[in-house]
TIDOVO-860979 format. One record per residue: x, y, z of N, C-alpha, C in turn. Coordinates in pm, whole numbers, plus 50000, padded with zeros to 5 digits. Example, Ala and Ser with C-alpha at 12.3 -4.5 7.8 and 13.67 -1.06 7.14 Angstrom:
BEGIN
513194943150780512304955050780513204967050780;512854977550708513674989450714512905000350787;
REM end
This chain:
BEGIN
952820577478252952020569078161951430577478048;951110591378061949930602577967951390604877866;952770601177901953640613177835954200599277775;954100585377794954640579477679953300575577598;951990572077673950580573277514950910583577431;951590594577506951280607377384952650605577286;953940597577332955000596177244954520590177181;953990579177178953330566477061952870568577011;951730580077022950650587176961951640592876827;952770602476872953140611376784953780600576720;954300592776725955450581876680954530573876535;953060567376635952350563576491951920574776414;951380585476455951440593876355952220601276239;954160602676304955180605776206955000588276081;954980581576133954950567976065953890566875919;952570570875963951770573475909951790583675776;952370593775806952880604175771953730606375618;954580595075691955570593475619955390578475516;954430565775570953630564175462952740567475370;952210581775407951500586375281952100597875161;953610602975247954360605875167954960597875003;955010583075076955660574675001954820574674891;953520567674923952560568574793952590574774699;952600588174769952160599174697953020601074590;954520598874643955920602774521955850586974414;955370576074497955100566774411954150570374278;953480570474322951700575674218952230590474141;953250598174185953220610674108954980603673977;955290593374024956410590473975956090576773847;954940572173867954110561473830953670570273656;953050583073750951970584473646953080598673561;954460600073607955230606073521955960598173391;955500582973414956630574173321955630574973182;956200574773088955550573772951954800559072915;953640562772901952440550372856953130539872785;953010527472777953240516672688952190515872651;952220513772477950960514672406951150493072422;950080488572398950040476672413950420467872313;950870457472273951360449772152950930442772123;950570438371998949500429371969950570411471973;949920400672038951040393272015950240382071919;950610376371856950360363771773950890353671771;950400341171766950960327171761950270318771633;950910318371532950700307471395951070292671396;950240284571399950370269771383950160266671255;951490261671202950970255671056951360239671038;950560233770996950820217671019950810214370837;951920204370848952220200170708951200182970711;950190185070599949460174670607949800165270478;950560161370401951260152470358951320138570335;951440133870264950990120670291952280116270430;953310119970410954600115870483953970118370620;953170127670665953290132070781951910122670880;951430115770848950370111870874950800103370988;952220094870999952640087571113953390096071187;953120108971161953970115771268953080124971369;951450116271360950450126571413950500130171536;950800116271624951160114671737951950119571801;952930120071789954470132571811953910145871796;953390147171669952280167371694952100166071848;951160156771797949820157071922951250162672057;951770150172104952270154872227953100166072216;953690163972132954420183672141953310193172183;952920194072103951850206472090951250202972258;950760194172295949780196372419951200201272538;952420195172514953420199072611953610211672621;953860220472517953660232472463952300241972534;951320235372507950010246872537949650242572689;950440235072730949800232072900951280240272988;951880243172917953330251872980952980268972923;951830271472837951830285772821952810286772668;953250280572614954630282672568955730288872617;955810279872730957140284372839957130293472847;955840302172914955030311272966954920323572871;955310321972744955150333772655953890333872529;953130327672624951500324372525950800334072683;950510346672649949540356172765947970351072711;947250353772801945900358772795946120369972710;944670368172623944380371572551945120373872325;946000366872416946900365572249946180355172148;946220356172033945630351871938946360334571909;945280329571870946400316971817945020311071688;946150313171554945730306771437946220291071373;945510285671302945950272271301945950276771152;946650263971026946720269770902947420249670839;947080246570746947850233370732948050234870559;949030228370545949070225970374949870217170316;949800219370222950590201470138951130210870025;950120206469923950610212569797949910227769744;948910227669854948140241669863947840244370019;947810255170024947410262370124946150266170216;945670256670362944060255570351944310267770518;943390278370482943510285770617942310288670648;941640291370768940320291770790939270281070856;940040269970835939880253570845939220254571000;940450261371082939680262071240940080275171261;938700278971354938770290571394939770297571519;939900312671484940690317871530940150316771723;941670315871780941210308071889942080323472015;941380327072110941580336272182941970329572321;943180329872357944250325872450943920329572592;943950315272646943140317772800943680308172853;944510309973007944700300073071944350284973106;943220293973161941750283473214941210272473091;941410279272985941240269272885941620267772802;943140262372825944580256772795944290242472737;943350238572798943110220772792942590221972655;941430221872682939820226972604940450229172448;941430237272440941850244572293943010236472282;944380231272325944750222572315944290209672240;942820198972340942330187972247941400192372131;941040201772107940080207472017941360206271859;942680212671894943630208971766943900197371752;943920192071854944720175571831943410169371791;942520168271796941110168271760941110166871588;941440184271556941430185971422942720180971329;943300178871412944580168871296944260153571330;943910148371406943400139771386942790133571260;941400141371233940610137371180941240143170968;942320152470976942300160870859942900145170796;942630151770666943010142570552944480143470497;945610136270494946780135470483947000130270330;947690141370256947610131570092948870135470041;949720132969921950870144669842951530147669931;952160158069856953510159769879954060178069960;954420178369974954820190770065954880203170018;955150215769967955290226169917955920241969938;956760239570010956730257570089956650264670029;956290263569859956050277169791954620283469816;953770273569859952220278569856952350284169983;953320282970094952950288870233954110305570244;954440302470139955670316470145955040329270143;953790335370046952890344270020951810346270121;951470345270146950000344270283951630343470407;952520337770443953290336470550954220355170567;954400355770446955350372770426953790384170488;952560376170457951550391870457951510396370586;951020383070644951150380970792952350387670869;953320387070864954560388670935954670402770893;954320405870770954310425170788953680431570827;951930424670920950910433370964950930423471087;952100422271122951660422971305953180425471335;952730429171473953460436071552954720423371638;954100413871678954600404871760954690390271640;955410383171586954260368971542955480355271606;954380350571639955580332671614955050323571546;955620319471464955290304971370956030294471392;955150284371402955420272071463954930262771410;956100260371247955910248371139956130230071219;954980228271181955270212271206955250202971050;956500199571035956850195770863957520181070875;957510175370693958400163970730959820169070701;960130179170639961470185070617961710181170455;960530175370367960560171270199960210184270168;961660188070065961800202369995962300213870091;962040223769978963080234570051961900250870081;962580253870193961390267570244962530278270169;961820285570123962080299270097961650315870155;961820322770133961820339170176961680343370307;962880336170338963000338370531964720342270519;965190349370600966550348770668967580340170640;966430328970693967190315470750967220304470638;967120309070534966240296470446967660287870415;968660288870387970230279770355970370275970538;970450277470627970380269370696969360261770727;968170262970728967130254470766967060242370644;967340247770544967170232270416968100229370467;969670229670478970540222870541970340215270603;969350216670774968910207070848968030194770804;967300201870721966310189070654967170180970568;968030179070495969190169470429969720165270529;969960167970660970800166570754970020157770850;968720157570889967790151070951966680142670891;966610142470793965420142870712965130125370734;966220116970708966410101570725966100098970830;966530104070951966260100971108965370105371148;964700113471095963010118671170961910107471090;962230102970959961410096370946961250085070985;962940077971027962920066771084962560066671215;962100075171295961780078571466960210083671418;959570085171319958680090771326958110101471409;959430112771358959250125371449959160136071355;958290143171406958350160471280959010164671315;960060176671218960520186771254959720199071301;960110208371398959390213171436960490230671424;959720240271286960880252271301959910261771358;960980268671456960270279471488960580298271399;959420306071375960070316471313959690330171400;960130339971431959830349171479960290359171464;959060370471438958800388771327958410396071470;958880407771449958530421071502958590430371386;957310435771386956970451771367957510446871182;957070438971137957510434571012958610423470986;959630425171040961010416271039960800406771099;961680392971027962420382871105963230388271211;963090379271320963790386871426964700371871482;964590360571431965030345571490964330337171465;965010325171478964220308771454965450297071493;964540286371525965080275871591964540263371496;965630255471558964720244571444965040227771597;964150226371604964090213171699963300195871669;964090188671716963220174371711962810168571827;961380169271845961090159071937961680147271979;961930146172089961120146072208962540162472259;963250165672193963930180172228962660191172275;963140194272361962320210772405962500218672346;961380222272266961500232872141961670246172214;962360249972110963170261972163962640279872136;962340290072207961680299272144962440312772126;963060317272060964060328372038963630340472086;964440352072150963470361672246963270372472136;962660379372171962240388772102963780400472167;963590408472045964330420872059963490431372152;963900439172196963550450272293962580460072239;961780465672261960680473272132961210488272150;960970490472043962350508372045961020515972151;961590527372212960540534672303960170543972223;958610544672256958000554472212959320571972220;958940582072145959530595572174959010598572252;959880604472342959760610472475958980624872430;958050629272512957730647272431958620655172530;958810666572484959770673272561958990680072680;959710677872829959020680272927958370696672923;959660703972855959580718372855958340722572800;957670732372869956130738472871956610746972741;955920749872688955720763272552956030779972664;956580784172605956710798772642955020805872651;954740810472740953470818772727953470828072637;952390826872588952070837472471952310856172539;952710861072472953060875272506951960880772567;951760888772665950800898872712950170904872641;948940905372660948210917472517948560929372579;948910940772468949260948472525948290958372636;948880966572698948160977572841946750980372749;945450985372762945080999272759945031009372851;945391014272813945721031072895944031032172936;943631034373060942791039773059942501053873119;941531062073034941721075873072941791080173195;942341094173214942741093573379941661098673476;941781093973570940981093573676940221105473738;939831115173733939161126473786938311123873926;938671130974018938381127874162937941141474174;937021146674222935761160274234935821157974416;936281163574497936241160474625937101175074661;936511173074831937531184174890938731176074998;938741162174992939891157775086940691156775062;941331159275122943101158175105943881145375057;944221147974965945041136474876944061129574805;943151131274744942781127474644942811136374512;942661147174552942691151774388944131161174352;944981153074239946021156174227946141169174149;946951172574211947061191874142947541190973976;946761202773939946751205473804947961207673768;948281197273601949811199973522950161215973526;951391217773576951531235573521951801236573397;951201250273363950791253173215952071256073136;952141253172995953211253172938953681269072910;954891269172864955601288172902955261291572750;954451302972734954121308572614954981309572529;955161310172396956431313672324956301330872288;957231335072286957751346972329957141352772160;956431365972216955941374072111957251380572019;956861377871894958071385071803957311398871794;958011410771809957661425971789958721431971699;958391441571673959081454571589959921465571642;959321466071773960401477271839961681475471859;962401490471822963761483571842964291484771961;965541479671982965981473672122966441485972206;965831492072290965661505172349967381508372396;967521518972381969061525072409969301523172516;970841522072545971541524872677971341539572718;970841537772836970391550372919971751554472960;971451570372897973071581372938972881592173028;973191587573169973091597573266972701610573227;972271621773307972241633773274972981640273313;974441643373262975061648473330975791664573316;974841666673233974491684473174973851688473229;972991684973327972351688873427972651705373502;973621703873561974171719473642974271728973563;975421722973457976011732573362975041739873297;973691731573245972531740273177972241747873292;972111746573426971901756973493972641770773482;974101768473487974631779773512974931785973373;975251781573261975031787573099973591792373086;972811789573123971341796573119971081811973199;972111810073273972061826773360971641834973261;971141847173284970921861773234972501865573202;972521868773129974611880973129974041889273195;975171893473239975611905573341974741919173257;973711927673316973601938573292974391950773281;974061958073182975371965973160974661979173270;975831986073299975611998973376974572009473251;973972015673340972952022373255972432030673360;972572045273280972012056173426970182055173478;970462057173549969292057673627967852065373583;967072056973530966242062273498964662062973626;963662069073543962452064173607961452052073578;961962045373505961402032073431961422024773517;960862012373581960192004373672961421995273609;961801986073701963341975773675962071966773624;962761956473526962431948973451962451933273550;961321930873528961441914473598962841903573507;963221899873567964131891573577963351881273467;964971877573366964151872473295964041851973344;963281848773326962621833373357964071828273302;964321816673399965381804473330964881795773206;965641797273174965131782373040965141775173032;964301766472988963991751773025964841742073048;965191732473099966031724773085965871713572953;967021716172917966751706072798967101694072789;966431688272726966141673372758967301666372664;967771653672704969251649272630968431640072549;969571642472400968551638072298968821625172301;970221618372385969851602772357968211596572423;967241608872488966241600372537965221604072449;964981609572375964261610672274963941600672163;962681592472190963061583472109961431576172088;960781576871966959891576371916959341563071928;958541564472059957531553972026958721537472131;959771544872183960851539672284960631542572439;960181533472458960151538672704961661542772727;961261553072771962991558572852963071549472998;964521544672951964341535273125964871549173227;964891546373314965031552873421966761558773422;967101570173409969201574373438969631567173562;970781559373516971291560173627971391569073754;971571567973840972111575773961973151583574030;973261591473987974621601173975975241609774096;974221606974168974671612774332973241622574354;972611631174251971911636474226970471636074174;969361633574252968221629774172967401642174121;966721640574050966361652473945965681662674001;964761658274088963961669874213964901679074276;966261671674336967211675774393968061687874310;968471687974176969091692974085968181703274078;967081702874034965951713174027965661727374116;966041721874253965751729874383967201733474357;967961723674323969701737974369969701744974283;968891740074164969281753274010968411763174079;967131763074076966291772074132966751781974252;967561779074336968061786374454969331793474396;969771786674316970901790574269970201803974146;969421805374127968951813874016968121826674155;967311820474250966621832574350968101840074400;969211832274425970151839974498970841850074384;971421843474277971761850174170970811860574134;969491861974108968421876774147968431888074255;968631883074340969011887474455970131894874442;971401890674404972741893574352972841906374318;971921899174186972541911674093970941924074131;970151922974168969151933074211969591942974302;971091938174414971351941774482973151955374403;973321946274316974271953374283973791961574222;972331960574118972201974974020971511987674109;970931980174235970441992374290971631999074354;972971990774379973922001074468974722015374391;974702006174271975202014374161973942025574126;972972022074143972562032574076972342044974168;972282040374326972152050174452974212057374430;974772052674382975912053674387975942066174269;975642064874140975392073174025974512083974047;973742083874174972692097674203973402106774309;974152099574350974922108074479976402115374404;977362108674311978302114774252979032114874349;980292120974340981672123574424981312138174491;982382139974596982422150074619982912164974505;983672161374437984252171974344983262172174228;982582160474172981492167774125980392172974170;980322169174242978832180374310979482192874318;980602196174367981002212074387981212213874289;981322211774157981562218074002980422222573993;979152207473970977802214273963977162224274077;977982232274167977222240074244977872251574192;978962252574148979672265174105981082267974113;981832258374114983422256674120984002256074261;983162257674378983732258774519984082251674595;984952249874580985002234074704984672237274802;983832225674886983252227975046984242232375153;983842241475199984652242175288984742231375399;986212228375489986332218275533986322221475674;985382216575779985222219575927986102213476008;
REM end
């Protein structure tokens, strides 16, 4: 029993649901259709008062009340205007007042005209020239109009459409309406300035009312929205400086741009040229060989000092850094100590040879010593 209340439950509720869906696309589909601006409608009664027409009051009368108790075959609305207007040989408008269109009192305004033709004064002769001017002003300042001549059909209407057929009818009827004592009854009908149709009928005929044309539609506006106006442009705002010691907030400083390179005067320092005169100045620097020389008592002479090593003139160079010699197997400390040893041993050398020679030059041979003793050779043991 709980599980079909609760189906019904959901059941009127999808129902529900889905009637307020409906509305809604109704009312959003309602209020998408383009406004009808409203139309003004008008209805003109003009009665020909004539002497001719005076036995044809009666026939008005019932037309007209058949007419205003049917609406004008329902195209007399609430609120539409209805003017009355009569003339002969002049034009009388104003006569009765302008009368504002109401169901409810259809009757009321109905005998109130039949009322006033009644009593109007019927004299002369007919005219449609006096109703042609005041009839054109009218019909260009409304929107909707119908005119609804009640005439004897004596003479001819002008500045309509229709005007060669409608005199036609009146030559054509004109004998038999008077002998029936019936008005002609034409109908004319303007939009938005223009004739738009007309009928022409005899009582006891059901007057006839020509439809109106379709009213052009307002311009549609175009649904499409306007493009949004462009963005104003960014401001940049200056950048953010964060003074903190936590991590990830303060973004590390731009690295600094690379200096541009100093222009100088020095010139572009030489290719460094091994030293490779190195030894050779060692051993061309020797002392020469001492010559033999007898033995004196003079103290031997110190050995004379090596000479400097001389420096290679590609490194000479004013106001130029010497880069560093290549590497030749030999580094310069190294070269230094073998020249040097090579110069203590070479002292050594030759210190050793002048003293042998000279112990050699004090002793003499055997045959000279026995000359210098006295010619004897030693005797031999």
């Amino acid at each position: 029993m709980n599980t079909r209340a609760r189906q019904n439950k959901l059941a009127c509720g999808a129902r529900i649901i889905a009637a307020l869906l409906a509305v809604v696309f109704l009312i959003s589909k309602t209020a998408a259709q383009p406004v009808v601006q409203p139309v003004e409608n008008r209805f003109l009664l003009v009665f020909d008062t004539s002497s001719n027409m005076k036995k044809r009051v009666p026939a008005v009368q019932r037309a007209l009340d058949t007419m205003l108790a049917t609406n004008m075959r329902g195209q007399l609305h609430k609120g539409d205007s209805v003017g009355v207007w009569t003339f002969d040989r002049e034009l009388h408008s104003g006569e009765f007042p302008l009368q504002q269109w109401a169901p409810e009192s259809a009757a009321a305004i109905a005998s109130n005209i039949t009322r006033f033709l009644a009593r109007h004064r019927y004299s002369k002769r007919t005219s449609f020239d006096t109703l042609r001017p005041s009839l054109n002003w009218v019909v260009q300042n409304s929107d909707r109009l119908t005119v609804l001549i009640f005439c004897d059909g004596d003479g001819e209407i002008t500045g309509t459409p229709y005007d060669s057929s409608i005199n036609q009818i009146f030559q054509q009827k004109q004998a038999e309406c008077k002998k029936s004592q019936q008005p002609f009854i034409l109908v004319l009908r303007s939009q938005l300035g223009n004739y738009t149709g007309c009928t022409m009928s005899v009582p006891p005929e059901q007057v006839g009312l020509p439809e109106f044309p379709p009213l052009p539609q307002p311009p549609v506006e175009p649904t499409n929205t306007p493009p949004p106006p462009p963005p104003a442009p960014a401001v940049e705002a200056p950048p953010l400086i964060i003074i903190g010691t936590k991590a990830g907030t303060n973004s590390p400083p731009a690295a600094p741009a690379p200096a541009p390179p100093l222009a100088t005067n020095q010139p572009t320092p030489a290719a460094a040229v091994p030293p490779t005169n190195v030894i050779a100045n060692v051993e061309t620097n020797l002392p020469p060989p001492i010559a033999t020389v007898k033995p004196t008592n003079e103290p031997l002479a110190a050995p004379a000092a090596p000479a400097a090593l001389v420096t290679p003139v590609a490194a000479v160079q004013t106001g130029a850094s010497v880069p560093p010699p290549e590497n030749s197997g030999l580094s310069t400390p190294k070269a230094l100590a073998i020249g040097a040893a090579f110069l203590v041993v070479a002292g050594v050398l030759m210190t050793v040879l002048i003293l042998g020679r000279a112990r050699r030059a004090g002793h003499g041979s055997l045959i000279t010593h026995s000359m210098n003793e006295g010619g004897k050779p030693p005797m031999l043991t």
